[in-house]
C-alpha positions, 0 to 999 in steps of 0.5 A: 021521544021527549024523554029518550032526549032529556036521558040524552041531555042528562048523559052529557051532564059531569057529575062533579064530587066536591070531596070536602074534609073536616076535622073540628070544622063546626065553624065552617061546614054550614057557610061552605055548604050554602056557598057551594051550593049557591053559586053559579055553575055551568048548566054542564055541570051536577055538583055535590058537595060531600063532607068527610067528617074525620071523627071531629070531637066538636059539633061538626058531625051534629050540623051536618047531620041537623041540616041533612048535608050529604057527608060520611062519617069515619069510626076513627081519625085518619087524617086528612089523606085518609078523609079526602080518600074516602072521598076519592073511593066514594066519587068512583064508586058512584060514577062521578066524572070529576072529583075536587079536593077542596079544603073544610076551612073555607079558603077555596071559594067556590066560585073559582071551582069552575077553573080547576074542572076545565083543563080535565074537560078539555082533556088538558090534564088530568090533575089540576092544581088551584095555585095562588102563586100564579097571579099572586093574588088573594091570600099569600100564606105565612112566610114560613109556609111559603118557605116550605112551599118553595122547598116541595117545588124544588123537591118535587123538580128534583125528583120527578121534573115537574115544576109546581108553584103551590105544591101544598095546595088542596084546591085540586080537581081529578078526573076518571083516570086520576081517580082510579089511582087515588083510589087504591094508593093516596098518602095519608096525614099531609099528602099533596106535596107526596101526591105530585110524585104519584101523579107523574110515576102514573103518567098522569097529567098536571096543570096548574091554574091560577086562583083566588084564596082567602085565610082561614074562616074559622077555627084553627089550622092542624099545622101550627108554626112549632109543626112546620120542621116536623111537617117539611122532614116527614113529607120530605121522608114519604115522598122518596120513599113513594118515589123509590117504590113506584120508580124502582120496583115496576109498580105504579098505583098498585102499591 
């Protein structure tokens, strides 16, 4: 009888993936690693870690491997919508309930991993976007980042009515449904101003949640200033395009 209960008790436990990508992040993977691991999470709550290494040229794969972190490896670089996929494909693959998208630099604290599962849990939502422009608190961004940032939300408003404070942010949590989306379609390279537009012609449902970032930890953003235009016209490109498809043609995740 004992043990018919604990099954129970384990039943009711969510199983949440932290899909964490990393390309040259050997500076960051130990301490991110300690910290998710570290912190107090609801006793609901079983969370693991996984880092996507995307064929790093430093030492990342090396630490993950000498301090037997749980992470996969990719033959080539995909970019970070490759990697963070991989994640997705992996979390639905192995019946997580929830998957989180967090970054490999270090500025999504994990203490604040708690806020972005709630609304999922509270069937709220089934996307939940980490914001730092809610309560403006933390870490802000470049000012030519936050022109862009502006640029995506009314963007995304135009396209698809919805509104989104910090369309490129990377702290997201997803639950069943979302995941078996992102599964079979997820853009690549930058994609979560273009994953909005996903979202909403997948009638799936978006909340914002407001939460505390920091700069940086190590090592160097993929997105350098020189970056900024070429990065705002090639999101700008496949995000209509994505909204042409799935609008227009009768498709939704089946791409």
């Amino acid at each position: 009888m004992r043990r018919v209960e604990m099954e129970r008790e384990m039943n009711k436990i969510v199983k949440v993936a932290v899909i964490i990508p990393c390309y040259n992040e050997q500076d960051n993977v130990l301490a991110m690693f300690s910290e998710i691991k570290n912190s107090k999470y609801d006793n609901a709550y079983f969370v693991e870690p996984i880092f996507i290494n995307d064929c790093s040229t430093d030492n990342t794969k090396q630490i993950l491997v000498s301090n037997n972190i749980h992470h996969l490896s990719l033959p080539v670089n995909l970019g970070i919508g490759g990697a963070v996929q991989t994640g997705f494909k992996y979390a639905l693959r192995n019946g997580f309930d929830v998957a989180i998208q967090m970054d490999g630099d270090g500025q999504h604290p994990p203490c604040e991993l708690e806020k972005i599962i709630s609304p999922l849990l509270n069937n709220q939502a089934d996307v939940v976007i980490g914001s730092r422009y809610i309560s403006n608190e933390g870490f802000q961004s470049s000012w030519l980042r936050r022109v862009g940032i502006n640029y995506f939300k009314w963007l995304n408003k135009k396209l698809v009515g919805v509104s989104i404070t910090d369309s490129t942010s990377g702290y997201r949590a997803i639950n069943h449904k979302a995941l078996q989306v992102v599964s079979e379609y997820y853009p690549d390279e930058y994609p979560e101003p273009e994953a909005i537009v996903l979202f909403v012609l997948n009638n799936l449902k978006i909340q914002e949640v407001p939460v505390i970032m920091r700069e940086r930890q190590g090592g160097k953003s993929s997105i350098r200033a020189y970056k900024t235009v070429y990065y705002m016209f090639k999101v700008t490109l496949g995000t209509i395009f994505l909204y042409i498809r799935l609008k227009f043609n009768g498709k939704r995740h089946t791409i």
